[in-house]
C-alpha positions as CSV (number, residue, x, y, z in Angstrom):
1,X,9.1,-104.2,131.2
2,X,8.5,-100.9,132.8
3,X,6.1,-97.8,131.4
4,X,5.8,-94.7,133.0
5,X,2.0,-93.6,132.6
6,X,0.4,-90.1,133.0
7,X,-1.8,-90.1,136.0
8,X,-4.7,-89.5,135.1
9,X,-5.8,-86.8,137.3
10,X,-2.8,-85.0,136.6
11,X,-2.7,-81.3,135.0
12,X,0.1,-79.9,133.0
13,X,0.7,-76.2,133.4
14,X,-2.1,-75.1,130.9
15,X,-4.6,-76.8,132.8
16,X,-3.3,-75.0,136.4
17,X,-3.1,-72.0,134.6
18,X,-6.9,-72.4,133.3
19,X,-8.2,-73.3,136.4
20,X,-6.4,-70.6,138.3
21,X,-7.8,-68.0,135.5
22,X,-11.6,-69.3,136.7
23,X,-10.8,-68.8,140.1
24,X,-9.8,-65.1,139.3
25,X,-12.6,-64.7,137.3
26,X,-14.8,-66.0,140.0
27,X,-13.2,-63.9,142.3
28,X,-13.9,-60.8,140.7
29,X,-17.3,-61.1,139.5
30,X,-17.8,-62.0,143.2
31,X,-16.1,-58.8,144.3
32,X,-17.9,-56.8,141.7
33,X,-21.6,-57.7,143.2
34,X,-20.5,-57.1,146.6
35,X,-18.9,-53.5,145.8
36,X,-22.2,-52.8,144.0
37,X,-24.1,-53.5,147.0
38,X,-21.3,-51.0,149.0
39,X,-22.5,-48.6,146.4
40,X,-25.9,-49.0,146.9
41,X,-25.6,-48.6,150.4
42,X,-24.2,-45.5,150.4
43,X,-26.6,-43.5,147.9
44,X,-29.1,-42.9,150.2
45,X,-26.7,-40.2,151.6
46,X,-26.8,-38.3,148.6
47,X,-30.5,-38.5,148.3
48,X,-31.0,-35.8,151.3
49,X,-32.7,-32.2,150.4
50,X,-30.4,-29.8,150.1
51,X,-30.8,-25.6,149.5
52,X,-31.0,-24.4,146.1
53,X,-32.3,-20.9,146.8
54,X,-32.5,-18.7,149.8
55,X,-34.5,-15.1,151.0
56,X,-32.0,-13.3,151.9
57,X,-29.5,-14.8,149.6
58,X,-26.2,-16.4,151.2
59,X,-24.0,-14.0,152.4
60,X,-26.3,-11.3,150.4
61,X,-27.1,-7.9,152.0
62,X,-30.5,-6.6,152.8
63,X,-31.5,-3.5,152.6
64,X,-35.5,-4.0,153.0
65,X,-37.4,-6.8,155.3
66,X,-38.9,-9.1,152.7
67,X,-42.5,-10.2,152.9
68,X,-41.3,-13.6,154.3
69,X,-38.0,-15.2,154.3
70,X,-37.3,-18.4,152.6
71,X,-35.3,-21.8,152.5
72,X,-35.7,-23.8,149.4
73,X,-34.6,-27.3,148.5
74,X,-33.9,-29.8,145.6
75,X,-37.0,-31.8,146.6
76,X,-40.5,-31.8,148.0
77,X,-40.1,-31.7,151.8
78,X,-41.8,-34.1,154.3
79,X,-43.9,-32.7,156.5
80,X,-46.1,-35.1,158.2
81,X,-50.1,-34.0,158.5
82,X,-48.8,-30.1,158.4
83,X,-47.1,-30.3,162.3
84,X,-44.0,-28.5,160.8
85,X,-42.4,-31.9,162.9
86,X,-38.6,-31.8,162.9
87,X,-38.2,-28.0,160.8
88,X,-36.9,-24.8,162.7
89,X,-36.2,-21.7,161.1
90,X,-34.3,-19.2,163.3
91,X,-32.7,-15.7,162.8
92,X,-30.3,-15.1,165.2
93,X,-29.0,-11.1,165.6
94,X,-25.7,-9.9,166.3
95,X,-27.1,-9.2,169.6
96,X,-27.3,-12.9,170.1
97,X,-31.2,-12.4,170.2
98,X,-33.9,-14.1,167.7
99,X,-35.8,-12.0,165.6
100,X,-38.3,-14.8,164.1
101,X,-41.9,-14.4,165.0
102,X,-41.8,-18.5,166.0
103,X,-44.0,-19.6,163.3
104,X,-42.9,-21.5,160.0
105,X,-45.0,-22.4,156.8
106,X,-43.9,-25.8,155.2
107,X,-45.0,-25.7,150.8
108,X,-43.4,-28.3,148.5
109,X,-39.8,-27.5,148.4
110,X,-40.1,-24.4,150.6
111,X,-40.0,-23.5,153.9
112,X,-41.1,-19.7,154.9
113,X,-41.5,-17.5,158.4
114,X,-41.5,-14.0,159.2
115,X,-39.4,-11.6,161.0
116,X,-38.8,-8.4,162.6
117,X,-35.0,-7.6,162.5
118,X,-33.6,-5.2,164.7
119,X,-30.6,-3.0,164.3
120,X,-27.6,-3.3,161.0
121,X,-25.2,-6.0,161.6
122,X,-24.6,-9.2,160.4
123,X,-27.6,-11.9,160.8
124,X,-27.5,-15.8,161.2
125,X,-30.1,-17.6,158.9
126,X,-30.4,-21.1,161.4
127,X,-32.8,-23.9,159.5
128,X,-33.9,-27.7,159.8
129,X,-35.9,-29.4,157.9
130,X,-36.9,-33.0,156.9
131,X,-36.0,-34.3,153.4
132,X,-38.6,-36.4,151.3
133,X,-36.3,-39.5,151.8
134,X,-37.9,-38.6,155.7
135,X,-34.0,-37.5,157.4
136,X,-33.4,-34.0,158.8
137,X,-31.3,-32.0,157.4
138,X,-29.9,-28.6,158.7
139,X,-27.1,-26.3,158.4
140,X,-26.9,-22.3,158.9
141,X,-25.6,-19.0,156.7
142,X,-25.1,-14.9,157.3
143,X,-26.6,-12.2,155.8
144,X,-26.2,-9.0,156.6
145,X,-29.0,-6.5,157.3
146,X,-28.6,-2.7,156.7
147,X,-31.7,-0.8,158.2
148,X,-33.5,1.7,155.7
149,X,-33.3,5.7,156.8
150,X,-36.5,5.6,160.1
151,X,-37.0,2.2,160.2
152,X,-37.7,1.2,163.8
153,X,-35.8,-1.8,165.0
154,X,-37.3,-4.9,167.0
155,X,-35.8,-5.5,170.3
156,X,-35.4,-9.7,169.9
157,X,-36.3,-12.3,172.1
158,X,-33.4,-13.5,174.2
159,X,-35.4,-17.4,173.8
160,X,-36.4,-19.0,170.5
161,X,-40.0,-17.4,170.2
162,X,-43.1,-19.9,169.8
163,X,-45.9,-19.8,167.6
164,X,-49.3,-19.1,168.4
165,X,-52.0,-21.5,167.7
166,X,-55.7,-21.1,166.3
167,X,-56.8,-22.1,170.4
168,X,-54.1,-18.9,172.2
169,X,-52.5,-21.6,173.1
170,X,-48.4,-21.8,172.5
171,X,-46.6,-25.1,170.6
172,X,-42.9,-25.3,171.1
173,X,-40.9,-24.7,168.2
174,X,-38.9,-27.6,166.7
175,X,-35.2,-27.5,167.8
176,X,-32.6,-26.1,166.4
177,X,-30.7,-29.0,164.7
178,X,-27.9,-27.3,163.2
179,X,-26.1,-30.0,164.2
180,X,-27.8,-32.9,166.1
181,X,-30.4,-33.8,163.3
182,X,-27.8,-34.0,160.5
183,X,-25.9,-36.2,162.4
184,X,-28.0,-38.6,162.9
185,X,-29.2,-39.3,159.4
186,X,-25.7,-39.3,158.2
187,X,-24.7,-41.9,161.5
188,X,-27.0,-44.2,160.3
189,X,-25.9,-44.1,156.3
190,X,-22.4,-45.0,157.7
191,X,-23.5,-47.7,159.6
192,X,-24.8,-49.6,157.0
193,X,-21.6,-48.7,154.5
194,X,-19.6,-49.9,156.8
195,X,-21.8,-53.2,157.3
196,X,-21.0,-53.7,153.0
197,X,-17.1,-52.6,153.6
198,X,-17.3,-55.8,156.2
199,X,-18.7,-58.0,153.9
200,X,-16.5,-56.7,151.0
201,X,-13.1,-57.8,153.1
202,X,-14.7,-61.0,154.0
203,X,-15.2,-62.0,150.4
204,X,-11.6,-60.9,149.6
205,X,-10.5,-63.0,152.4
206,X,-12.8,-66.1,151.5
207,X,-11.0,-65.9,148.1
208,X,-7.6,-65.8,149.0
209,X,-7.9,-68.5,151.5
210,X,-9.5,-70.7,148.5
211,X,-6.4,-69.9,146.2
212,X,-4.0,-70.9,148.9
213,X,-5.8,-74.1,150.1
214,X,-6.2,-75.6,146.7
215,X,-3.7,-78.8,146.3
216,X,-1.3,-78.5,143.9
217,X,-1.6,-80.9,140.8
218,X,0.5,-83.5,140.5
219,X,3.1,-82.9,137.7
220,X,2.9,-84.7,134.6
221,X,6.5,-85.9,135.2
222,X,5.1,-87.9,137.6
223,X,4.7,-91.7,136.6
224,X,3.5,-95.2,137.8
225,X,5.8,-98.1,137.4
226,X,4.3,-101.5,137.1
């Protein structure tokens, strides 16, 4: 006499389908933490200073030399025992020439220096400074500078001027970073999102390889004979 007997190991299609629906699941919750941690990566490149308010104003018109002029951020900036490390404020003529007197004042969210501008024409505001999450941040806008009825324009300094110190001695300005200082900071943040966009592909692979590897269950047509 002959029986035919469900193995017992075997799995009709719900149970494929169940076990297939895990995998999935795993797969996304596994997908999920590792695109957080992308995410995470990448915010500290939205957490650099950035200008809120300017003397002159972007692309404003001045008409008067202010008492100082003025760059100020989002966020208290980071300047290390007062050396003004890392922050350059230039103003750059239509001459070409720098009309900046060398020295910069670093309070809170603002950074201030003073110049003497010299004839009308449109001016280039030139700025660096380091963000409280400790990157440098710069970038550069016009203004232009209309010279009141007498005034008596400055003749400019073909060379970033320096600043004085208490001693008559002379410090070297910071450089101008308009582009070199950004870069860095944002090299750096891209690095380490692309080190998460590695790890993100690996897990998709790792996942894929596991759907395809997994032996198929015997069907439950199958049968022993004695």
């Amino acid at each position: 006499m002959t029986s035919r007997l469900r193995h017992p190991a075997a799995r009709g299609p719900r149970g494929r389908s169940r076990a297939a629906g895990r995998l999935v699941a795993a797969a996304a919750t596994a997908l999920t933490i590792v695109g957080g941690a992308v995410l995470g990566l990448a915010a500290p490149a939205s957490a650099h200073n950035y200008m809120i308010a300017s003397t002159p104003k972007v692309d404003g018109t001045l008409t008067s030399l202010p008492k100082a002029f003025e760059i100020t951020t989002n966020d208290k900036l980071l300047d290390i025992g007062g050396s003004n490390a890392g922050f350059a404020y230039r103003i750059v003529g239509p001459d070409g020439k720098y009309y900046e007197d060398g020295c910069l004042a670093v309070d809170g969210p603002s950074m201030t220096t003073k110049a003497a501008l010299g004839d009308s024409g449109k001016y280039t505001v030139e700025w660096q400074i380091v963000s409280a999450d400790g990157h440098t941040v710069s970038d550069e806008y016009t203004f232009t500078w209309k010279a009141p009825a007498g005034f008596t324009a400055a003749t400019g300094a073909a060379e970033p001027p320096t600043c004085a110190t208490a001693s008559g001695g002379s410090t070297e300005a910071a450089t101008n970073g308009t582009a070199s200082g950004a870069t860095d900071s944002v090299g750096t943040d891209a690095l380490f999102i692309a080190a998460g966009g590695v790890v993100l592909v690996g897990a998709v692979v790792a996942v894929l390889l596991l759907l395809r590897r997994r032996p198929a269950a015997p069907s439950s047509d199958e049968a022993d004979e004695d």
